[in-house]
N, C-alpha and C positions, 0 to 999 in steps of 0.2 A: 579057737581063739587065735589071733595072731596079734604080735607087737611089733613093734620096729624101732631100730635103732639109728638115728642119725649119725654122722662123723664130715667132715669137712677137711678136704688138704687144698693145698697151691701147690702147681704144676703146671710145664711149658708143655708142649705137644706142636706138632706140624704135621699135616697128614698128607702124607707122601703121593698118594693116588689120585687127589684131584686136579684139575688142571692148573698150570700155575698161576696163569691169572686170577685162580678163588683166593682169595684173601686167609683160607685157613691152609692155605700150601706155604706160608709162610712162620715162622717158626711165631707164634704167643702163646701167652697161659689163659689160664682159668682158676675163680674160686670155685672148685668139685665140691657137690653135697653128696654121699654117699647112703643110700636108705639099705638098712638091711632089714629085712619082715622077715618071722618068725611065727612057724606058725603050727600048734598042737594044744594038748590038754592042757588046764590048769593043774598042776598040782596040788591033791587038797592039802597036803601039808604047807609048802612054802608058799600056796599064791601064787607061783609062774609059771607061765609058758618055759621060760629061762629068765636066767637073773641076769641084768644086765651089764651086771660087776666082770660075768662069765663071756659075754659077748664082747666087751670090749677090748678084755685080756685077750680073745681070739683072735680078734681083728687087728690089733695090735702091731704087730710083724708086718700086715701088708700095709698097711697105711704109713707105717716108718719107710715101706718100698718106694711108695707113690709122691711122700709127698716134699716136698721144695725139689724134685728131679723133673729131668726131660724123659717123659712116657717114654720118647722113641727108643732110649738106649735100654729100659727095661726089658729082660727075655718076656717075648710073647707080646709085646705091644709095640713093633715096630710101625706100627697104621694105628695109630691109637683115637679111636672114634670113639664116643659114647659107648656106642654098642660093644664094639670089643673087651673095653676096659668092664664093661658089666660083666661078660661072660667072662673076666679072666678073672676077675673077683668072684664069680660064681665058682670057678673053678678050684680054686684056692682057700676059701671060705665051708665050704658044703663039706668036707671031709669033718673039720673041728665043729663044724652048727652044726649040727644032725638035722635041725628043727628049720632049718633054712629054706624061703618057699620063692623070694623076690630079691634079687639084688636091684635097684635103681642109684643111676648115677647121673645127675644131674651135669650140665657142662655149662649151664647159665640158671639161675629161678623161673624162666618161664622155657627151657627146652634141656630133656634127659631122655636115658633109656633103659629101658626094664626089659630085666631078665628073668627067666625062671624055665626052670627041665621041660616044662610040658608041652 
């Protein structure tokens, strides 16, 4: 079974590495959608995967990292692209979820990027 938990922050980013004529070499933000799937047994006693009361309180701490800041000055996301920011949520996330199977971080509603170990 797996579930997923959405979360939303606001955040500035510039990414340093493209040329600077791309228009995202220049410093803007985004509203981030952040999907966390989760994914194991139901338990027969409570009904979940995990409770989502338990996912939030875990996420909690990074999301107060991420959000109204500029990615860049965050340790580990000095190139802060979809893809990074996913594996660095994967990274920091997966120790507390055990159950942890996909991080996706969306950077608009129609373009994100998905993570997972495998």
């Amino acid at each position: 079974m797996r579930i997923t938990q959405a979360f939303t922050f606001e955040a500035a980013h510039r990414l340093p590495h493209v040329p600077q004529t791309h228009k995202c070499f220049r410093m803007h933000g985004h509203s981030y959608r952040v999907e966390l799937v989760l994914e194991g047994p139901v338990d027969g006693h409570t009904g979940f995967v995990a409770d989502f009361f338990d996912v939030e309180a875990a996420f909690a701490p990074l999301l107060e990292q991420l959000d109204h800041h500029c990615l860049n000055e965050i340790e580990g996301l000095s190139n802060p692209t979809a893809e990074h920011i996913a594996v660095w949520i994967w990274q920091r996330a997966k120790p507390m979820l055990a159950p942890l199977a996909v991080v996706r971080v969306f950077e608009t509603p129609m373009s994100w990027a998905e993570y997972d170990e495998g």
